[in-house]
N, C-alpha and C positions, 0 to 999 in steps of 0.2 A: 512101761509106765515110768513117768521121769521124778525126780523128786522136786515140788512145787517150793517146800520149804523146806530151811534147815534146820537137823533138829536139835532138840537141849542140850544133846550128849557131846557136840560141838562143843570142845577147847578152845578157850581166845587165851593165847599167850601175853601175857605178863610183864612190863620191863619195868620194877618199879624203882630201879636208877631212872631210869627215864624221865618219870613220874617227878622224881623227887627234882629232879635237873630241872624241869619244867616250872615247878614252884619257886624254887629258888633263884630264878630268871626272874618270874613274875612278882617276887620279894622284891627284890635289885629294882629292876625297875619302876615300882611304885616309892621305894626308897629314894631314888633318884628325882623322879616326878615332885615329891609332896617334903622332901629332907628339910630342906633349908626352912621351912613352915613350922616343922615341927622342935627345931632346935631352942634353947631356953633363951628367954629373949624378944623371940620373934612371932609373931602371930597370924593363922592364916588369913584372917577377917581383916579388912581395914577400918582398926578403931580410932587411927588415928585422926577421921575422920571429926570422931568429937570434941576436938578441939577447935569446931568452927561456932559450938554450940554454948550459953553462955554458964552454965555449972562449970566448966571444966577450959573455958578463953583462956584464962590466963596462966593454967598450969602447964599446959601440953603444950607442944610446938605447933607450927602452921603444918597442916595435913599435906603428902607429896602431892599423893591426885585426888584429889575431893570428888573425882566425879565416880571414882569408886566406891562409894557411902551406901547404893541402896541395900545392899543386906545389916547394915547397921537401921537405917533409916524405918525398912519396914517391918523390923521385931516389933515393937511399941503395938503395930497394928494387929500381929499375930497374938501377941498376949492377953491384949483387950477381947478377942474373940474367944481364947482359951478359957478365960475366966470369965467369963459372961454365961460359955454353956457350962463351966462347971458348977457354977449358981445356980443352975437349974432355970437360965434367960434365954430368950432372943439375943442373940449378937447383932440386934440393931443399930446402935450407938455407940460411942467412944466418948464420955465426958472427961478425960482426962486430956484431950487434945484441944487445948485455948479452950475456947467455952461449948467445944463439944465438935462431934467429925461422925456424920453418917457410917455405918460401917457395912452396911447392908450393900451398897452399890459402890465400896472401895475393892477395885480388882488385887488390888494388894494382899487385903485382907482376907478375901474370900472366904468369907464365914459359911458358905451355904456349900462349897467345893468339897 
C-alpha cells in the first residue's frame, strides 16, 4: 500500500529571515513605487486640476495635465449617491449639479453597483 497523502506529522521548515527579507523588499519597493506622492507638499490625486474651476480660477496656477482630472471630477457624483442612500433615498437625482444630473443612468456614479 502506497501512501495517497501526506500526513499532519509532516514538518515544513521555517526560514523566518527569509520571511522578513521578503517584506522588507516588498516595503522598498512600494516605497519606491508611491514615495515622492506621499512626501509633504505633494499629492497623489491631481487637484491641481481645480484650478480650471471658478471658486478657485484665480488662486491656483494653471493645472500641468488637465486631462488627469476625472478622479477629482467624479467624487461630486459619488457623494450625491452616498448621501441620498444614507437619507433613506433613491439615488435618482443629483440637484446640486446646474439645475440637476440624473444619477440613475450616470456610469460614473453608479448608484445601483
Amino acid at each position: 500500500m502506497s501512501k495517497l497523502f501526506v500526513s499532519s506529522a509532516t514538518k515544513v521548515r521555517r526560514y523566518p529571515r527569509a520571511d522578513l527579507a521578503a517584506v522588507a523588499f516588498l516595503l522598498v519597493l512600494a516605497l519606491v513605487a508611491v514615495g515622492p506622492g506621499i512626501l509633504p507638499g505633494r499629492t497623489p490625486l491631481p487637484l491641481d486640476v481645480l484650478g480650471l474651476f471658478e471658486p478657485w480660477r484665480l488662486e491656483w496656477p494653471v493645472p500641468e495635465n488637465p486631462l488627469l482630472g476625472d478622479p477629482v471630477m467624479e467624487f461630486s457624483a459619488r457623494v450625491a449617491v452616498a448621501k441620498a442612500w444614507r437619507g433613506g433615498h433613491l439615488p435618482l437625482w443629483n440637484p446640486a449639479v446646474m439645475s440637476g444630473h440624473p444619477l440613475v443612468g450616470d456610469s460614473i456614479a453608479a448608484p445601483f453597483y
